[in-house]
C-alpha positions in Angstrom: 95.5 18.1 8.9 92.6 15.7 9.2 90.5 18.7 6.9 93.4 18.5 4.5 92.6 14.4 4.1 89.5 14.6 3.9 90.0 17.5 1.1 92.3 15.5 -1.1 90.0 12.1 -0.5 87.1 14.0 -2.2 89.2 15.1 -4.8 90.7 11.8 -5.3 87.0 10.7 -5.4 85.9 12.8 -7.8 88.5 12.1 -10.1 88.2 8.7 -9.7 84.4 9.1 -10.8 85.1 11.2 -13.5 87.9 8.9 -15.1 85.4 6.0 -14.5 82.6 7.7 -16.4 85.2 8.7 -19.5 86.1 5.3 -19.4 82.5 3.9 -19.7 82.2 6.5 -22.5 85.0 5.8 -24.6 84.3 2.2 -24.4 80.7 2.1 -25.3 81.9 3.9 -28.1 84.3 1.9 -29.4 81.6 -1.1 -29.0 78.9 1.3 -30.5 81.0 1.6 -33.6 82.1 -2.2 -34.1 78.5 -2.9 -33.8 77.2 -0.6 -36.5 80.6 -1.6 -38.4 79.3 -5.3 -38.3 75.7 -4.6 -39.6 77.0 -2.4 -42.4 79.3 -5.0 -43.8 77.0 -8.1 -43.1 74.9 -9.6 -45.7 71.5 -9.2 -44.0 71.9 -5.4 -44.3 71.6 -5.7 -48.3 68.0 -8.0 -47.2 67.1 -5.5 -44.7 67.5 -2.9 -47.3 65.7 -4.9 -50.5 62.6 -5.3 -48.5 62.3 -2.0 -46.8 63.0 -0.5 -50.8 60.3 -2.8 -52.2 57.6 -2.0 -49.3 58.7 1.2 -49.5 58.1 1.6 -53.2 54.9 -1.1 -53.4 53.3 1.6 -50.8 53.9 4.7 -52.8 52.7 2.8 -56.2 49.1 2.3 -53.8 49.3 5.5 -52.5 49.6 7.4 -56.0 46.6 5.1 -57.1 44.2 5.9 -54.3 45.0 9.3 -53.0 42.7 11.2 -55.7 39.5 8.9 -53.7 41.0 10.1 -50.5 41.4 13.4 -51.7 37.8 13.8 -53.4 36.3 12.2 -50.4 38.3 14.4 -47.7 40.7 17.3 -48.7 42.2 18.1 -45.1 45.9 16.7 -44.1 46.7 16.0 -47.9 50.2 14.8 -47.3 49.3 12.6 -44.1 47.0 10.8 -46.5 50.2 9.7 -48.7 51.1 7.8 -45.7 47.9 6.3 -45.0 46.3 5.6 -48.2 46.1 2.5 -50.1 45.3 1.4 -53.7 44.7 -1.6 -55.7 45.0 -3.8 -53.3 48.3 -2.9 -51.7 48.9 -2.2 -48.0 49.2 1.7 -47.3 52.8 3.0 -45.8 51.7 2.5 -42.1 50.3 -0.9 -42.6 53.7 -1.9 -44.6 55.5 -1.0 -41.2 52.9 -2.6 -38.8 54.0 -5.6 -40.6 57.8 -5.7 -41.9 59.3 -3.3 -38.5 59.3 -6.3 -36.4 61.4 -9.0 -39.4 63.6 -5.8 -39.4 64.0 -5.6 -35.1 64.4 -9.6 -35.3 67.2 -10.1 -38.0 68.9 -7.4 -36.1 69.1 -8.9 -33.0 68.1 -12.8 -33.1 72.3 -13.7 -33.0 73.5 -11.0 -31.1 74.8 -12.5 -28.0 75.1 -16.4 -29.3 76.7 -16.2 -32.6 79.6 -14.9 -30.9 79.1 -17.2 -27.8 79.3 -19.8 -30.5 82.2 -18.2 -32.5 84.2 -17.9 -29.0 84.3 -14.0 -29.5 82.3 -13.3 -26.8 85.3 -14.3 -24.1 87.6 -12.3 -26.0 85.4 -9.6 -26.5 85.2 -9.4 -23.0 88.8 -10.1 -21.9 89.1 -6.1 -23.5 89.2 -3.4 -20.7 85.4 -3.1 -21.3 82.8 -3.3 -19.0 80.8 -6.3 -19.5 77.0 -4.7 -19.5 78.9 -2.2 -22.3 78.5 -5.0 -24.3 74.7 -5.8 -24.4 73.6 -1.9 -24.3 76.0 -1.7 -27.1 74.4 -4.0 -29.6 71.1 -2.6 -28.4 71.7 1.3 -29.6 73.9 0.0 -33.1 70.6 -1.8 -33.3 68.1 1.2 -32.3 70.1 3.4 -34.2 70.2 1.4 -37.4 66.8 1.1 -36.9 65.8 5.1 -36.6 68.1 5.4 -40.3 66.3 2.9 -41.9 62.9 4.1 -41.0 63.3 8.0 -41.5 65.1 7.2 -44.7 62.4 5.3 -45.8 59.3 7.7 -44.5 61.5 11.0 -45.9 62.1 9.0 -49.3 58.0 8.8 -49.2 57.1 12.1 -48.7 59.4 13.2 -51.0 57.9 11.1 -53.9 54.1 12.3 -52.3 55.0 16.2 -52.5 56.2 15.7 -56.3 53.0 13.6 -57.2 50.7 15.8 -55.1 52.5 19.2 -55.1 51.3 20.5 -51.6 53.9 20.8 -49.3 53.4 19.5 -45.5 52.1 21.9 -43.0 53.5 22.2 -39.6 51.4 20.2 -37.9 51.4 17.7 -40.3 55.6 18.0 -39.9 55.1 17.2 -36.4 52.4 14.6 -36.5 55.1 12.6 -38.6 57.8 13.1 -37.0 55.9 11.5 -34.0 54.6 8.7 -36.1 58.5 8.1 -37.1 59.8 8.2 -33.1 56.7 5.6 -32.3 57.7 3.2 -35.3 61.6 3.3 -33.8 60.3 2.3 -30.6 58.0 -0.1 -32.2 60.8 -2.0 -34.0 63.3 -1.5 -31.0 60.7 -3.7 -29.2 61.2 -7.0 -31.2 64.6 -6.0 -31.6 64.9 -6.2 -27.6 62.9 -9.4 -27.5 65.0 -11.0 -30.0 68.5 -9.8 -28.3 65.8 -11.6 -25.5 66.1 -15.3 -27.0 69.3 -14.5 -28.1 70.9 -14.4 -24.2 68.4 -17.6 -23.5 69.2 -19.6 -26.4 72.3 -21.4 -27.4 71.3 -21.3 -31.0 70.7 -18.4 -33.4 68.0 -20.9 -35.1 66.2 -21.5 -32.0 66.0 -18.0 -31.2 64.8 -16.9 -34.5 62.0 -19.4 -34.5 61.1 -17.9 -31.0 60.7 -14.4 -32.3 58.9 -15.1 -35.1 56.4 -17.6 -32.9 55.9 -14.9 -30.6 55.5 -12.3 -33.7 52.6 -14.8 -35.1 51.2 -14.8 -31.8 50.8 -11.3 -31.5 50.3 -10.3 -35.0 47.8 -12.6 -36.2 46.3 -15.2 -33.3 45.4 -12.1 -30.3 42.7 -11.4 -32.2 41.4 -14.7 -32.4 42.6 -15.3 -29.2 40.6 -12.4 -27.7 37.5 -12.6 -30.0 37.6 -16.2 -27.9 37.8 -15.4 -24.5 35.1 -12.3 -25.1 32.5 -14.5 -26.6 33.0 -16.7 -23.8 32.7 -13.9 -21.4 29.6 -12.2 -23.3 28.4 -14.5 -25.4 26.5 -12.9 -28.0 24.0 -16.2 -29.8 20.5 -14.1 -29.3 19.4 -10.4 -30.2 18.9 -10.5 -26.1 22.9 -11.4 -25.7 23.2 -9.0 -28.6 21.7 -5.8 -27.0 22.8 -7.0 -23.3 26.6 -8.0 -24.2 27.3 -6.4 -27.2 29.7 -3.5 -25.5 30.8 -5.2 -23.3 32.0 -7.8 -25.4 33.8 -5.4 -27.9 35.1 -3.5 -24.0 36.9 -6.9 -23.5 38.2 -7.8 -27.1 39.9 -4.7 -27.1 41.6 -4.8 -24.0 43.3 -7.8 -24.6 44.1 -6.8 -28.2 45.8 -4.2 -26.4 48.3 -6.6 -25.0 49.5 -7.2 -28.5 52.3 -4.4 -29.2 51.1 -4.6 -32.9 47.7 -3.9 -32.1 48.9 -0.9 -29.5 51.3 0.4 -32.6 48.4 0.1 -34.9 46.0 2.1 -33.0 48.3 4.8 -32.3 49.5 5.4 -35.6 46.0 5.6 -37.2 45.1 8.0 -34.2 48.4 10.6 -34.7 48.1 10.8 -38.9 44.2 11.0 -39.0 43.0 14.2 -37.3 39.4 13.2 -37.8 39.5 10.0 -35.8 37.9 11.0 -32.3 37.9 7.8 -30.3 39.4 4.6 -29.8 37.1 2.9 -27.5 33.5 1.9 -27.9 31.2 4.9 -27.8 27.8 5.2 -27.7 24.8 7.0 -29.3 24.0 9.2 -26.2 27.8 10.0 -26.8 27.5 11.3 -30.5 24.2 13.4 -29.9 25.9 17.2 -30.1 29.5 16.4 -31.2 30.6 18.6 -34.0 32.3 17.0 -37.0 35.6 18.2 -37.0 39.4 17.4 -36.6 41.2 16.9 -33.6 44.3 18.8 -32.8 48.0 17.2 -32.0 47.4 18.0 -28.4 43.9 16.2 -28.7 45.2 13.4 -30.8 48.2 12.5 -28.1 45.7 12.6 -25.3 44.4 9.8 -26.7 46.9 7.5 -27.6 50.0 8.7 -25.0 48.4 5.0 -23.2 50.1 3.4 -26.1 52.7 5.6 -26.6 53.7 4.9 -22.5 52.5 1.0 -22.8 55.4 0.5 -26.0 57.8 2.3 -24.5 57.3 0.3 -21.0 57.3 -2.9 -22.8 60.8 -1.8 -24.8 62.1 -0.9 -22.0 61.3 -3.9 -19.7 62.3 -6.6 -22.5 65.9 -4.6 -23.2 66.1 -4.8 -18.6 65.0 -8.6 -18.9 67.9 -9.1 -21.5 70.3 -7.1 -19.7 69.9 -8.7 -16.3 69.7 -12.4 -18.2 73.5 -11.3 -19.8 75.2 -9.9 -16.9 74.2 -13.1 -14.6 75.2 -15.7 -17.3 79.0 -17.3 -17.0 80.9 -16.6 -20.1 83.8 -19.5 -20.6 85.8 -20.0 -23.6 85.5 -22.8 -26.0 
């Protein structure tokens, strides 16, 4: 008898698991959907759109003017070129996405949590037979996955205008190497999209969490290199040719390491790493170093040796922003208005 209970309790159990994890499913899904519903029909979607089109399309009008230099001067991984080149003056594909990817990640996700705290949505939102952390990994994956169209739309709508300019279809490593580069730029953009869902949870207006974002975006973007080229001249200063031949490495040792911190700077370096084969190393190296190295190209294995530090150090950061957010939303008191 007492096997029989304790038969029909693990059953029970089991069921009882298996309805709760259906029941997770189905409602994440139904929140999943009302997210990407609510992005779709909202205004910034049409902005989002016009300045992804025009970068998109200022990038390929540079690219067609400078890839003949790039070709004359190196005629290996053609169509990676189309993504990296530039031309009278304007910024090559990469550099386009260095800069616009986080505006996209922060306009996604700078009113997530108080414009309907404000609205008085939230309560009701949450009064459904939902669970309540549903709701904030939710808005995060509408967001990641609005995110990953946006991007590979935009990067397959380039290299379909390269291979009709250029005529040389992609090889397979080239294929990969992108589709890496496109994965890495999701992440990228996920990041400020986490950290503005961040100021989002924290702040009580969607005005005061915008001008957070975009303070910590300047930060990052524009004064760590300042910020760094500071704090390493201080370190090892660098006034005399003694300074000079003493402090020089070191210096540049330092100023890259703190550049590091900047996600920009980490998404930067990656990217120029995975779609240029012929780039070799990222830190400082030395003339002892380059006596007996062949020229040639690194392969994709080579290439992610070299930059899965970055690859890791952005996905970390994504990651711990999104758990920061997450445990800031679960432990704050939703009331009605």
């Amino acid at each position: 008898m007492a096997v029989q209970n304790t038969a029909k309790t693990a059953v029970k159990s089991k069921n009882n698991e298996k309805a709760y994890r259906e029941s997770r499913r189905s409602s994440l899904g139904a929140l999943f959907e009302k997210e990407m519903s609510d992005h779709l029909r909202s205004r910034r979607i049409i902005i989002i759109i016009m300045i992804i089109m025009v970068a998109t399309i200022a990038s390929i009008y540079g690219a067609v003017n400078g890839i003949s230099d790039a070709i004359s001067s190196d005629s290996h991984f053609i169509f990676l070129k189309y993504y990296t080149t530039s031309g009278n003056s304007i910024p090559s594909y990469t550099s386009f996405m260095a800069l616009i990817g986080p505006f996209i990640g922060l306009m996604l996700g700078f009113d997530a949590i108080n414009s309907e705290r404000n609205d008085g949505t939230l309560n009701r939102l949450l009064a459904q037979p939902i669970y309540r952390d549903t709701v904030i990994i939710g808005k995060f994956l509408a967001g990641m996955a609005l995110i990953a169209i946006l991007v590979l739309a935009s990067g397959i709508l380039t290299g379909a205008v390269g291979y009709l300019f250029i005529g040389i279809a992609p090889g397979g490593e080239e294929i990969i190497r992108l589709l890496i580069y496109f994965l890495y730029t999701i992440v990228y953009i996920s990041f400020w999209l986490a950290m503005s869902m961040l100021f989002s949870v924290y702040s009580r207006h969607s005005a005061t969490s915008a001008l957070a974002s975009i303070a910590i975006w300047i930060l990052f973007a524009i004064f760590m290199s300042l910020i760094a080229s500071f704090i390493a001249g201080a370190v090892y200063p660098i006034n005399n040719e003694y300074e000079q031949a003493v402090n020089t490495l070191p210096n540049y040792t330092l100023q890259q390491g703190i550049n590091r911190i900047s996600p920009y700077y980490l998404y930067s370096e990656a990217v120029s790493t995975i779609l240029n084969p012929a780039t070799r190393a990222l830190n400082a190296v030395t003339y002892a170093q380059l006596v007996g190295i062949l020229s040639s190209y690194l392969s994709l294995g080579q290439s992610l040796l070299l930059i899965w530090p970055h690859l890791i150090a952005l996905f970390a950061l994504t990651l711990v922003m999104f758990t920061i957010t997450y445990v800031g939303f679960m432990r704050q008191e939703v009331r009605g208005n």
